[in-house]
C-alpha positions, 0 to 999 in steps of 0.5 A, a space after each residue: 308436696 312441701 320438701 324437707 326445707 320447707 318442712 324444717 322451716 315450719 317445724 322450726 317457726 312453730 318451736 320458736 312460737 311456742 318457746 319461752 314463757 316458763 310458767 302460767 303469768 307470762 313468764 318468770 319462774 316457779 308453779 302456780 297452784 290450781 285453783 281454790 288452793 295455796 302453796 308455800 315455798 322459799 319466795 315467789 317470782 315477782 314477775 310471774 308470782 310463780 312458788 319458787 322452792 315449792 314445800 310443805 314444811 319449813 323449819 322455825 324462822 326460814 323464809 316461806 311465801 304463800 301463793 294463792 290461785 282463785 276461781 275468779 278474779 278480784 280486786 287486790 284490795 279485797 283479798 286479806 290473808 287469815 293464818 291460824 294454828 289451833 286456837 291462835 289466830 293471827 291478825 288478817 292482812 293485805 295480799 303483797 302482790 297480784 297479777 294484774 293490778 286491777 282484778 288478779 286471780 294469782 295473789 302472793 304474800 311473803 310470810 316470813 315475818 308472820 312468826 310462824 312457830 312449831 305447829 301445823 298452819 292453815 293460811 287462807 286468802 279470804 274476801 271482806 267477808 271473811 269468806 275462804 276462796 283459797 286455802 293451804 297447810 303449812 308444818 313449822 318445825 323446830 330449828 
């Protein structure tokens, strides 16, 4: 029978163990959506690409980045981001980042610069088809 030391040592040794990476990825900060879906907040951890300032909604002109989790796991440069609002489509372009350089299955995009105004966006991480494989709502409002 083991005594209270012995047990406090294995308790102690399985804390340690467990301890220490705050998210899915390996570390760094913030949430990673399930899968087949996005979502937007402030920026993303470049470490884990994890949302940091999880939302919704932002107002005209704040900073917002998109974070996408597939199913399956792809080549970066296979991956283009589509954004629409109503009628106005805005040009696909490259994912920013991956979690792994090869064939990722998290990919992160800063979308502050995209010139989001009022309205209710829908951002979607397509194949070279143009075929969706994670899609958000994102709601713009006025400053």
């Amino acid at each position: 029978m083991m005594n209270r030391a012995g047990a406090t040592l294995v308790v102690l040794l399985l804390v340690a163990a467990c301890g220490g990476s705050s998210g899915p990825g390996g570390g760094g900060g913030g949430d990673i959506p399930p899968g087949n879906v996005v979502w937007f907040g402030s920026s993303y951890d470049p470490t884990s690409l994890g949302v940091v300032g999880k939302t919704a909604s932002i107002t005209q002109g704040s900073p917002v980045a998109a974070v996408a989790h597939l199913f399956t796991a792809r080549p970066p440069g296979q991956v283009k981001v589509a954004i629409s609002s109503g009628s106005r489509h805005l040009a696909p372009v490259p994912v920013a980042a991956g979690n792994n350089g090869d064939s990722s299955d998290v990919f992160a995009l800063d979308l502050t610069g995209a010139g989001l105004d009022k309205g209710t966006w829908v951002v979607s991480f397509t194949d070279a088809s143009g075929r969706i494989l994670a899609s958000g709502f994102l709601t713009v409002t006025a400053p």
